[in-house]
Each structure stands twice: as C-alpha cells, then as structure tokens.
N, C-alpha and C positions, 0 to 999 in steps of 0.2 A: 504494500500500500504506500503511496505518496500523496499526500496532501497536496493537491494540486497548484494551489495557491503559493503555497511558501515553500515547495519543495522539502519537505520533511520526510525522510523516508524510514516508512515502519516495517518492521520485518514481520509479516505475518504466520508466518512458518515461527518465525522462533520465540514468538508470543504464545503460542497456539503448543510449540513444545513444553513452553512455562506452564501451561496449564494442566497438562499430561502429568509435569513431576509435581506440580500441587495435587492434584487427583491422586498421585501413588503415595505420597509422603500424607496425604489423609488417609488413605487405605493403612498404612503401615500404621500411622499412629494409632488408628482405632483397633490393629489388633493387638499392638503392646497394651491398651486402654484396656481390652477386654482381658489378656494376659492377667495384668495387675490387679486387678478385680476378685480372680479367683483367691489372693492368698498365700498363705506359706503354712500357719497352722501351725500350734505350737511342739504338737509332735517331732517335725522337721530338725526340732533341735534338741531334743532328750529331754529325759525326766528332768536334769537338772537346771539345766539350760532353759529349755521350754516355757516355762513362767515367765521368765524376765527378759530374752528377747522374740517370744512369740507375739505379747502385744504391739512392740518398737518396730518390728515388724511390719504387721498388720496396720498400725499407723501410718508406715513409711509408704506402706502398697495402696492403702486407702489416698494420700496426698498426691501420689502415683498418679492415681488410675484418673485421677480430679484433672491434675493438669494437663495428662495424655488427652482427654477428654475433650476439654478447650483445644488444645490444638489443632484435636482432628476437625474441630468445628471451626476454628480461624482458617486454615490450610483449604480447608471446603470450598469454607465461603469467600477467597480471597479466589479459587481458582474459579470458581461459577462468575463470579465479578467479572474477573479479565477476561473470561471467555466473553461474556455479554456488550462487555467493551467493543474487542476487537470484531465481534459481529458486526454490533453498530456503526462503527469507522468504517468496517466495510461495505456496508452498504450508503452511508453518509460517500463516502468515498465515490462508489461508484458512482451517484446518482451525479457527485459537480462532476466529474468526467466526462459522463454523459451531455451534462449540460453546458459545460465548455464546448464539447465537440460538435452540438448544436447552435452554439452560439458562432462560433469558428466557419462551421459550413455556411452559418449566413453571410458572413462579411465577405 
C-alpha cells in the first residue's frame, strides 16, 4: 500500500505477518494460561515440604495464570486491531487510487 498523496509506503505483507505472530503469541499464551491454572498441588513436594511450598506455589501459579491471561487478551486484541487497520487502508487506499486514476483520465 502507498498513500497516494504523500507517498508513504506501507508494507502490507508484513503488517499482515505482524498479525499472524500476534494470533500465535495469543494462542501460546492462553495455553501457558491454561497450563498455570491446573496447579502443582502440595503433594509434588512431600510430606514435609508440601505444606509450606505447596501454597507459594499455588499462589505463584494462581498470579501466573492472571497475567498469562491478560496477555492472551492484549496480544488478541492488538492483533484483531491491526488486522482491521490494515483492511481499512486498504480499501481507503484503493478507493483515492481509483479516484486519482479517474480524475487523471479526465484531464
């Protein structure tokens, strides 16, 4: 894409790639999110152990899974945006193209 006017030239391939590794980078973080979710369980660390860092634990996986969470949800909605963007440039785009090239053929 190039803004016709001021020669600005946007790469749409590699906007459009940007969006792809925001879609995967929300796919990964919502499975670390779901990951973190399940736990450790105080078992994992013995009878004696078990009590005292099974909860620190479970806290640490519970603040975990909070902010994987968020992210999958920024990472989302940041890639849904730019994608909505670079739609509307392009079609924004094409249409003064268009109407350059009509305006051009009349003169």
């Amino acid at each position: 894409m190039t803004a016709a006017n001021q020669q600005i030239i946007i790469d749409e391939d590699e906007l459009r790639a940007h969006v792809k590794s925001l879609t995967t980078a929300a796919e990964l973080l919502g499975a670390a999110a779901k990951t973190a979710a399940g736990g450790v369980g105080q078992s994992a660390f013995g009878a004696m152990c078990g009590p005292l860092l099974g909860p620190a634990i479970d806290a640490l996986a519970d603040a975990s899974e909070s902010t994987l969470t968020a992210a999958t949800a920024l990472a989302d909605a940041t890639g849904t945006g730019l994608k909505g963007i670079v739609d509307a440039f392009g079609e924004i785009e094409d249409g003064a193209v268009k109407a350059f090239g009509t305006i051009e053929g009349e003169l």
